[in-house]
Structures are given as structure tokens and as C-alpha cells.
PLY file of the C-alpha trace (Angstrom):
ply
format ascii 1.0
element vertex 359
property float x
property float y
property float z
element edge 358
property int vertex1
property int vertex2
end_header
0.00 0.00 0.00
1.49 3.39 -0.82
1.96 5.88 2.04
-1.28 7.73 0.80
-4.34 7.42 -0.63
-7.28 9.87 -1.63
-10.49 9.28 0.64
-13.51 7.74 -1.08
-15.16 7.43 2.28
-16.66 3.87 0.94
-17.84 2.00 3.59
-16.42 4.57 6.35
-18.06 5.42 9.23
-20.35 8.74 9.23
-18.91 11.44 11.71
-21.52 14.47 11.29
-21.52 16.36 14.67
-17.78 17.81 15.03
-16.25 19.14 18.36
-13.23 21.16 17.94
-11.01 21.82 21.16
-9.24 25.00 20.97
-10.21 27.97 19.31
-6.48 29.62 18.02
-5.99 30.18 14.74
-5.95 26.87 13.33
-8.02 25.33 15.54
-11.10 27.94 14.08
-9.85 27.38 10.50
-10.79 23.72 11.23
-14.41 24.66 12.44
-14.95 26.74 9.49
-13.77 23.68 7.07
-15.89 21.50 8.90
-19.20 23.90 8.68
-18.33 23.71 4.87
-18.23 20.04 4.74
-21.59 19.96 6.04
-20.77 19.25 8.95
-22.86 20.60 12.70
-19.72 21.97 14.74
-18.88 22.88 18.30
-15.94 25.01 18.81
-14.39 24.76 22.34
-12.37 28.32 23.51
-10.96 28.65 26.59
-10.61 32.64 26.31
-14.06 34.56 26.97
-13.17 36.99 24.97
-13.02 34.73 21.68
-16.24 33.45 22.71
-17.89 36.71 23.33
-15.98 37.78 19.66
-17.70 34.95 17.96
-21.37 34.89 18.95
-21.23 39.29 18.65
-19.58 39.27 15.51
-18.74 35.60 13.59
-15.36 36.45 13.73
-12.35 35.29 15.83
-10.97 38.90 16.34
-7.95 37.42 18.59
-6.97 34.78 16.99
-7.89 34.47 13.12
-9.47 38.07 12.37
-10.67 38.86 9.17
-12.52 35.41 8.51
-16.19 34.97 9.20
-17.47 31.96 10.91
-21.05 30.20 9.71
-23.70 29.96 11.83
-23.22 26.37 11.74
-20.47 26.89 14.34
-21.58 27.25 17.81
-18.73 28.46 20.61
-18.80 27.23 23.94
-16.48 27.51 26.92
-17.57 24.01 28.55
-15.81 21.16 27.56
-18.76 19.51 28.74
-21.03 20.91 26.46
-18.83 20.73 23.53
-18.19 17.13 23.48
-21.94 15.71 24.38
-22.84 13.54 21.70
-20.08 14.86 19.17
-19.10 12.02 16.59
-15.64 12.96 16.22
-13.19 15.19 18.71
-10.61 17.21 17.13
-7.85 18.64 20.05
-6.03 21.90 18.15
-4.28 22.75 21.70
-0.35 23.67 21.98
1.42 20.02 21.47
2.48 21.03 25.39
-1.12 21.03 26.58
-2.44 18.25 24.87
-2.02 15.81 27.88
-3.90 18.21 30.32
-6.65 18.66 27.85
-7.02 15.35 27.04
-7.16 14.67 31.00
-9.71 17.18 31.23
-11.68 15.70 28.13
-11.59 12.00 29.33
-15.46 12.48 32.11
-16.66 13.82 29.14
-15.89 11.99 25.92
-18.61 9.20 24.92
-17.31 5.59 24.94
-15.06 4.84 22.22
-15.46 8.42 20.83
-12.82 8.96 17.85
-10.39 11.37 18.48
-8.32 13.95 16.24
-4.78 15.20 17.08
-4.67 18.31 15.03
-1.35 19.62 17.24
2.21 18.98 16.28
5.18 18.54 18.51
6.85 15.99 20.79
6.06 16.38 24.53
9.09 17.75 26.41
10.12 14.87 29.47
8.49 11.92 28.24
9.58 12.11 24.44
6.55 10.77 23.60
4.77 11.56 20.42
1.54 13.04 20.54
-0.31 10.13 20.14
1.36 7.97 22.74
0.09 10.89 24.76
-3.60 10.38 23.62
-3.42 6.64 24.08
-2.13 6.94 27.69
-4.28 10.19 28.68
-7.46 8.82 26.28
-6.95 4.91 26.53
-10.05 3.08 24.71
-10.76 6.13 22.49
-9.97 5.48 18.54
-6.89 8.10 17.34
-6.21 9.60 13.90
-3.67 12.69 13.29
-3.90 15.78 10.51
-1.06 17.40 9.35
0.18 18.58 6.37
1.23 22.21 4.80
-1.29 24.62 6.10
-1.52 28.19 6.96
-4.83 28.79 9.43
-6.07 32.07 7.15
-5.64 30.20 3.65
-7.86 28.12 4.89
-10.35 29.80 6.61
-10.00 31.51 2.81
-11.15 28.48 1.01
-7.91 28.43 -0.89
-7.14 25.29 -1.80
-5.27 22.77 0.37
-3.81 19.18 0.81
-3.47 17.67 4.16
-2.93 14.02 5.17
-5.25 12.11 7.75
-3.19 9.13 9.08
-4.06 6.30 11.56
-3.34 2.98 12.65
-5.98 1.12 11.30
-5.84 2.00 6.93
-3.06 -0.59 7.37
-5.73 -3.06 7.18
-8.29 -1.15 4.77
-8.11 2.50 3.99
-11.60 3.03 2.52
-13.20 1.82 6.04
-10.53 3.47 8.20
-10.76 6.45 10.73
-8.62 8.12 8.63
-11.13 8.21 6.20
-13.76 8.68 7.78
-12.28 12.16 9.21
-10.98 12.95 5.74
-14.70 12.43 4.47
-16.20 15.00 7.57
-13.62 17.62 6.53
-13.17 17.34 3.14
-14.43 20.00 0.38
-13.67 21.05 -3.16
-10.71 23.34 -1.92
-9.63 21.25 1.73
-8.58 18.42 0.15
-7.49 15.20 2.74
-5.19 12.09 1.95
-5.25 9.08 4.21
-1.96 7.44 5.51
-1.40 4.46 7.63
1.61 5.88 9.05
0.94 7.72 11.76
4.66 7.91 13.66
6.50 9.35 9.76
3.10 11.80 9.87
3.84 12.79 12.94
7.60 13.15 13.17
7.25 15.00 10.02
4.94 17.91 11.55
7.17 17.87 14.74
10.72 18.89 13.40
9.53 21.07 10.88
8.72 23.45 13.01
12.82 23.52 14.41
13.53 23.31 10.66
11.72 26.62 10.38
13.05 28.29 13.18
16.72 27.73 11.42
15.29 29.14 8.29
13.88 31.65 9.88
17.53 32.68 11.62
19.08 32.03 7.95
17.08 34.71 6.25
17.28 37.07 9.19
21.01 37.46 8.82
20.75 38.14 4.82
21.28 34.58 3.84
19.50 34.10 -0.17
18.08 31.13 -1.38
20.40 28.45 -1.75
21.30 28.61 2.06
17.39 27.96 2.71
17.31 24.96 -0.35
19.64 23.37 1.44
18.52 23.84 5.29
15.03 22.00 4.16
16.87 19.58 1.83
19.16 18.62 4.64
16.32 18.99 7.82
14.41 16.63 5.41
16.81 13.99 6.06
16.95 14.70 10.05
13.40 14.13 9.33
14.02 11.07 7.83
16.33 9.66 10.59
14.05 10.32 13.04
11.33 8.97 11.39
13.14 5.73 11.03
14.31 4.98 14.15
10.69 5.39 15.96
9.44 3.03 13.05
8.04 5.52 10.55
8.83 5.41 6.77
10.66 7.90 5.03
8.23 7.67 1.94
5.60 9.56 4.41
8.13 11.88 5.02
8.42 12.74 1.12
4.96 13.62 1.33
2.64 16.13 2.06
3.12 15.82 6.05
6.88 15.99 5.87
8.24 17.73 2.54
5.08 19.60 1.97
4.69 20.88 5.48
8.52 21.32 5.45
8.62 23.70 2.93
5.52 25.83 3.80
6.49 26.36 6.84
10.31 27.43 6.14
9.44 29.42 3.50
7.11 31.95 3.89
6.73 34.57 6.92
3.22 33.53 7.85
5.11 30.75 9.48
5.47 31.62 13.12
8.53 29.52 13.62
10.02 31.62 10.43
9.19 34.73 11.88
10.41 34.20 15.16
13.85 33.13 13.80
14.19 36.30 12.10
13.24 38.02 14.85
16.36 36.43 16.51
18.40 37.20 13.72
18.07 40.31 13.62
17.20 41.30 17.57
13.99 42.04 17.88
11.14 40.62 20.44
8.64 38.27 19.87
6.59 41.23 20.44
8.05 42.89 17.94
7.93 39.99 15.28
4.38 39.31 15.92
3.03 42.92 16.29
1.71 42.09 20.25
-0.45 39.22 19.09
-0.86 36.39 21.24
0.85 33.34 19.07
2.88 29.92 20.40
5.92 29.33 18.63
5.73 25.49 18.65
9.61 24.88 17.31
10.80 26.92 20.70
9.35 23.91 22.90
9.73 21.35 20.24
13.81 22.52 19.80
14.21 20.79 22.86
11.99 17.44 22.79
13.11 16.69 19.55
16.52 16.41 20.35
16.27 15.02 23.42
14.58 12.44 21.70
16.76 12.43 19.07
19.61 12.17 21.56
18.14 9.04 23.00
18.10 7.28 19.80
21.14 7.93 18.47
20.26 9.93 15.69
21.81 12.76 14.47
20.28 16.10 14.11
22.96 19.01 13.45
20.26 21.63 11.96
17.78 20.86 15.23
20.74 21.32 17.61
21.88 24.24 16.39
18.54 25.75 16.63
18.48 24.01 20.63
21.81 25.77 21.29
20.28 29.05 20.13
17.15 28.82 21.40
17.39 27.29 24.55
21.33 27.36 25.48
21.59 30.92 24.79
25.00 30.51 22.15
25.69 33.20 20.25
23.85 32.76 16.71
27.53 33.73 15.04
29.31 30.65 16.92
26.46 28.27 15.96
26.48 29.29 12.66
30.02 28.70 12.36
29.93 25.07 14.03
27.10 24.24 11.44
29.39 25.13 8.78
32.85 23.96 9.69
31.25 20.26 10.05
32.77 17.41 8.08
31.62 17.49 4.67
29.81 14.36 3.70
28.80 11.82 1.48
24.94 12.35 0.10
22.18 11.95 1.70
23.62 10.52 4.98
27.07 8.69 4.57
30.35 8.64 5.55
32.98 12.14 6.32
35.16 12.79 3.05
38.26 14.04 3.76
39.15 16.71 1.09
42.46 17.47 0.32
42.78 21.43 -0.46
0 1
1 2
2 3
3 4
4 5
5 6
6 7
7 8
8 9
9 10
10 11
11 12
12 13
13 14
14 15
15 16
16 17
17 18
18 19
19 20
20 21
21 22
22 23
23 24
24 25
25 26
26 27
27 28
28 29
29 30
30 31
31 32
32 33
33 34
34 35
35 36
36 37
37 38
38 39
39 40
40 41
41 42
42 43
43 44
44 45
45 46
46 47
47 48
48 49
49 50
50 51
51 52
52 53
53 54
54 55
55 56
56 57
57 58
58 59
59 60
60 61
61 62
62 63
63 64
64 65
65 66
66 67
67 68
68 69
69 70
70 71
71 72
72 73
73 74
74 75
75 76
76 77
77 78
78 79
79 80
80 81
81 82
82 83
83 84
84 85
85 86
86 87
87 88
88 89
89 90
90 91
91 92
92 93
93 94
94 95
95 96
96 97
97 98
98 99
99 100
100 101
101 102
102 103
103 104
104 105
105 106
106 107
107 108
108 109
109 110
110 111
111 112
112 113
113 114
114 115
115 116
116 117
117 118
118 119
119 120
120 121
121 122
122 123
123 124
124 125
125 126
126 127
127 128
128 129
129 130
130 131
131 132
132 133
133 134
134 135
135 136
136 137
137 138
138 139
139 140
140 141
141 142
142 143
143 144
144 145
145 146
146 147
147 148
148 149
149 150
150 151
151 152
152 153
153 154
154 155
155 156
156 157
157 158
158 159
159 160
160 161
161 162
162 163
163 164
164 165
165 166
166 167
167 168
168 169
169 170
170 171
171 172
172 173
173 174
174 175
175 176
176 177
177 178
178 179
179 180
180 181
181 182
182 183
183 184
184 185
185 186
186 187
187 188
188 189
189 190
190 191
191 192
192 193
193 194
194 195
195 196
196 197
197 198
198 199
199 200
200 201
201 202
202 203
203 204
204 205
205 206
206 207
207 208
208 209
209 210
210 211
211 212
212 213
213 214
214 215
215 216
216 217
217 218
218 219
219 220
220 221
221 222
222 223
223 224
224 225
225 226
226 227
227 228
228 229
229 230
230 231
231 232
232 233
233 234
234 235
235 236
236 237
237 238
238 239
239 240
240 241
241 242
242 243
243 244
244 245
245 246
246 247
247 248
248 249
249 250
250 251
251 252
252 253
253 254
254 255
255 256
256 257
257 258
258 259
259 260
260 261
261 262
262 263
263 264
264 265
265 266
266 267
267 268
268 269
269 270
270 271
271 272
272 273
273 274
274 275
275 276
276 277
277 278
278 279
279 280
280 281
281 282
282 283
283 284
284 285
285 286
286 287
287 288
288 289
289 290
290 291
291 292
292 293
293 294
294 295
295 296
296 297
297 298
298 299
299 300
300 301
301 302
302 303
303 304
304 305
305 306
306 307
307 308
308 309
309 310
310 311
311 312
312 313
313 314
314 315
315 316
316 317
317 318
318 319
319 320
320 321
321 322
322 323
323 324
324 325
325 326
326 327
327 328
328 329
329 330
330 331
331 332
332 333
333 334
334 335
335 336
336 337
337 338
338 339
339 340
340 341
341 342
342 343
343 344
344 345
345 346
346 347
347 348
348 349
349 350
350 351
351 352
352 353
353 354
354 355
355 356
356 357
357 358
């Protein structure tokens, strides 16, 4: 079976009533997709504000402004209220929070209720991936994950967009799989989902990228063109790949739309946060600065370190990611990084041994 597969939804299980938990940016893109699909949606916000922004005005003012939300969207602050008889739970929460969410979801989630990880990241201390996190916070509850190249206001646009929908069980039969069956709630002429049995290489893939970014981000900041950013994604694709590989994922997934696709989205445009904030230390100014006061979460700050501390644990080496780590985190100068990164051996392509050039 290749690594993904359009939904056709035959035989799939109907998921019409659709919670969404978290009401940031890309969380409300989601309940607008899902209102488009035809779908009866429940957005969960933990900010008043947001929820007093929606029901006055159908717009997220804080979060995703500009972008009106349909009536068939309903915003509640109650967990309690938001999952009750929902068909389908999709968590859009910081990858940090997702275990305290999920612990606060777990009284109020129907048996065997499907759930969604829409978040991307490794949680820091446990090195688990976010779905290891699910099954131990959520145990008994089905899983699928979305991720994929996506910016939360070209969606909300309707501009078209390819994501993939991966879980455990389209190993077995992709047309009857959660996967599909979320990919067949969400899906529209212009939000376009692809199913994947590989849920670790989907996962991995939407993780790193956001480090990736960050070291794109620093790259551009101090003047760098072009070809230094071609080859920061070309060679963060194959950190991707290790990683991938040594948790059991397979570096086809990673060649797709949740590892490649994502990949370069996200390291090459300044709507990416992680992009943004890189430039920002670039070139000295704030996150405040960067972001014009806005409230954002910069997911490749946390993720700089769980990613190489897992990383670390298996072995697997990560130059780009620890350079952004030792930056971000250990406070080096971005000069003496910079000069570490390029001073390494050079090597054999894509991963092989030191050459030792005679000059």
C-alpha cells in the first residue's frame, strides 16, 4: 500500500456532529472547514473573549481576524457541552497542553469516541509523540492525526489545500478506516485530505519542521539568499528522515505532504510563526516585535528541545535541530552556531560517511 491514498469514504463510518477543542488560529480554521463540509460543529475556547468575539460578531478577532465563521459553528467555553454527543473530537491545543486537555476531556468523551490530534510537537520529558500521549491520557478512544502544509487564514480563505489524515488502522483497509472517515467529515472542493497508515513518519514530520523553520527563519534574518534555505530543508528533510526511522516511521511519508510539503511551507514563507520568530532572533527584535503584540505559540521553541532530546536518546543525528536548541534554549551566540554548522565534516549524500578533502 502506498503511504497515501485519496479518501472515497466507501464504507467509512459517518462522523456528522464535530467538536473542535481549541479555538487559536488553526483550531477555528478547522471549524470553518468542517461547517463547509456539512458538517454541525462545536468550537471549544478557553478565552471569553473569543467566545464573546464569535457569537457578537462571527469572527475570531484574537486569533484568526478577518474570517467569518457560519452559523453552523456554535462556541462554547464548557468542555462539557462541547463534546456531548459529538461524533468525532478534534484537540487543536499547543502540542504542550495536549495531555492536560485530554485529561480534562476523558469524564466527558462518549465511549469509544474517535479522536483527532490536530497539534504537532513531541512532549518535552516523556519524548513521547503526541499520540502515545492520547493513548495513555485517552486509553479506549480510537486516534487519527492531521497534518500537512497549512496556513490557518488560507484556509479559513477556502484556498485550496492538501493535508494528510493518518491512523493505525488504513493498514488493514483505507476506505473503512478512521482516517477516512475524518478525511470524508472535513473534506471540500478546496480542503482536500489524503489518508496514511503511518501515523509515527506523519507525525515526526509535523514535529521537526517546526525547528527546521526556526533555522530558516535565523538564515534569512542574517541576509542569507536562497540556496542557504534549499539546502537547510533539503538537509532537515533527512533529520526528518532519521528520526522517522528509528521510531518506526517510513521515510516515503516523510516525502509527502506531512513531511516535505509541510517542510517547505512552513520554512518558506513569513506567515510561518517559527520563520518569523527566527528572524526576529536574527536580527534582535522581540517576539513582540515579530508578531506585532499578538498572542501566538511558537511550537519549534518547545519542540527545539523534545526533539533532540529524543533524538539524543536514539542515536540519531540532528545538526540543523541542535543548532537551533543551542540558540534557542542554550543561549549561544547565533555567530558561533552558525560557524559550528558550517565547519562540520563534509559528507557523502544523503547521509554517509565524512570525506576528507584534500585542499
Amino acid at each position: 500500500m502506498t503511504s497515501e491514498h485519496r479518501a472515497k469514504g466507501q464504507g467509512a463510518r459517518h462522523l456528522d456532529s464535530v467538536a473542535v477543542i481549541g479555538a487559536g488560529a488553526w483550531g477555528t480554521a478547522l471549524a470553518i472547514t468542517a461547517a463547509r463540509a456539512g458538517r454541525s460543529v462545536r468550537l471549544w475556547a478557553r478565552e471569553q473573549e473569543v467566545v464573546a468575539s464569535i457569537r457578537e460578531t462571527r469572527e475570531n478577532t484574537l486569533f484568526l481576524p478577518g474570517h467569518r465563521i457560519p452559523e453552523a459553528v456554535s462556541v462554547e467555553s464548557d468542555l462539557a457541552a462541547v463534546v456531548a454527543g459529538a461524533d468525532v473530537v478534534l484537540i487543536v491545543v499547543p502540542s504542550q497542553f495536549l495531555r492536560v486537555t485530554a485529561v480534562a476531556l476523558r469524564p466527558h468523551l462518549g465511549p469509544g469516541t474517535p479522536v483527532v490530534i490536530c497539534a504537532k510537537g513531541i512532549e518535552r520529558g516523556s519524548g513521547l509523540l503526541l499520540a502515545a500521549v492520547i493513548e495513555e491520557a485517552l486509553p479506549g478512544h480510537a486516534l487519527a492525526v492531521l497534518s500537512g502544509p497549512t496556513f490557518a487564514g488560507e484556509v479559513a480563505a477556502g484556498m485550496p489545500t492538501a493535508i494528510t489524515v493518518a491512523s493505525a488502522d488504513a493498514a488493514a483497509d483505507p476506505q473503512t478506516s478512521l482516517a477516512a472517515a475524518v478525511a470524508v467529515a472535513l473534506g471540500t472542493q478546496t480542503f482536500r485530505p489524503y489518508v496514511s497508515d503511518d501515523v509515527v513518519g506523519v507525525e515526526v514530520g509535523g514535529a521537526v519542521k517546526n525547528v527546521l523553520a526556526i533555522a530558516c527563519g535565523i538564515a534569512t534574518g542574517l541576509g542569507f539568499g536562497a540556496n542557504t534555505r534549499a539546502a537547510l530543508i533539503t538537509r532537515g528533510l533527512d533529520e526528518i528522515k532519521g528520526l522517522a526511522e528509528a521510531l518506526g516511521g517510513r521515510r516515503d511519508t516523510v516525502t509527502g505532504l506531512s513531511g516535505i510539503g509541510d517542510l517547505t511551507l512552513t520554512c518558506s514563507s513569513e506567515q510561518s510563526r517559527n520563520m518569523r520568530y527566527g528572524m526576529g532572533l536574527a536580527t534582535g527584535r522581540s517576539a513582540a516585535e515579530m508578531f506585532g503584540g499578538r498572542p501566538v505559540v511558537v511550537e519549534g521553541v518547545e519542540n527545539a528541545q523534545s526533539v533532540t532530546d529524543l533524538a539524543r536518546s536514539l542515536n540519531v543525528s540532528m545538526p540543523i535541530c541542535e543548532a537551533v536548541r543551542a540558540v534557542v534554549l542554550d543561549g549561544q551566540p547565533i555567530a558561533d552556531v552558525m560557524a559550528a554548522l558550517l565547519t562540520r565534516p563534509f559528507r557523502a549524500e544523503p547521509h554517509g560517511m565524512d570525506l576528507r578533502l584534500a585542499h
